[in-house]
N, C-alpha and C positions, 0 to 999 in steps of 0.2 A: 610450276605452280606460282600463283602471284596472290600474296600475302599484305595485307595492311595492318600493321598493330599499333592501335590509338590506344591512348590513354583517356579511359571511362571518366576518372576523378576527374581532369580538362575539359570535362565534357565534349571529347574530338569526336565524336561515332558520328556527328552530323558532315564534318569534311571528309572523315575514312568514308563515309558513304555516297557521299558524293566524286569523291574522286574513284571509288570503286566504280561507278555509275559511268563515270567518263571514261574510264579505261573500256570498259564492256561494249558500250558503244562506239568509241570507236575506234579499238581493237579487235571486236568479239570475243574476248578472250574473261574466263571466269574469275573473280577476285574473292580471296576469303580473308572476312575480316575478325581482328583477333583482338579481341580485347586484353587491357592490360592497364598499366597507373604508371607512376612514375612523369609525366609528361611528354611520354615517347610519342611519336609518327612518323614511322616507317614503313618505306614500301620495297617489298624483297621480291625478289625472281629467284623462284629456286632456293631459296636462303641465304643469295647475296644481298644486300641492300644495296637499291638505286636512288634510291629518294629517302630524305631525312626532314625532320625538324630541325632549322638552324636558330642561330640569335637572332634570325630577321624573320622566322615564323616559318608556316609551313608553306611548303612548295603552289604553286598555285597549279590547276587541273590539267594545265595543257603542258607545262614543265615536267608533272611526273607520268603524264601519255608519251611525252616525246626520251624521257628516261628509261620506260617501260618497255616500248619498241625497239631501243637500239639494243637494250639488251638480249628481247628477244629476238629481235633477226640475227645475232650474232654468236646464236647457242648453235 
């Protein structure tokens, strides 16, 4: 399962969904997103997190596709 949890108050639902978008395409693979506050964005596989929000912001779309894949080729 691969999970995105943005933070609603940040207004992030437009990058969780966009990066949702990029994964699906071109992955195939389904993404569900979960709202939350705090400032969070994170992307999980399975409940590990691969991708985060850092001090330098969030990940751009093709960084948390190529996070995304290696962890699923390696389940």
């Amino acid at each position: 399962m691969i999970e995105i949890e943005y933070c609603e108050v940040w207004n992030y639902y437009g990058r969780a969904a966009g990066a949702a978008a990029h994964i699906e395409s071109e992955l195939g693979w389904t993404v569900q997103l979960v709202p939350s506050s705090g400032g969070i964005f994170e992307v999980r596989v399975d409940g590990q997190v691969v991708c985060t929000k850092t001090s330098e912001g969030i990940p751009a779309n093709e960084a948390i596709v190529r996070s995304v894949r290696l962890v699923m080729d390696n389940r």
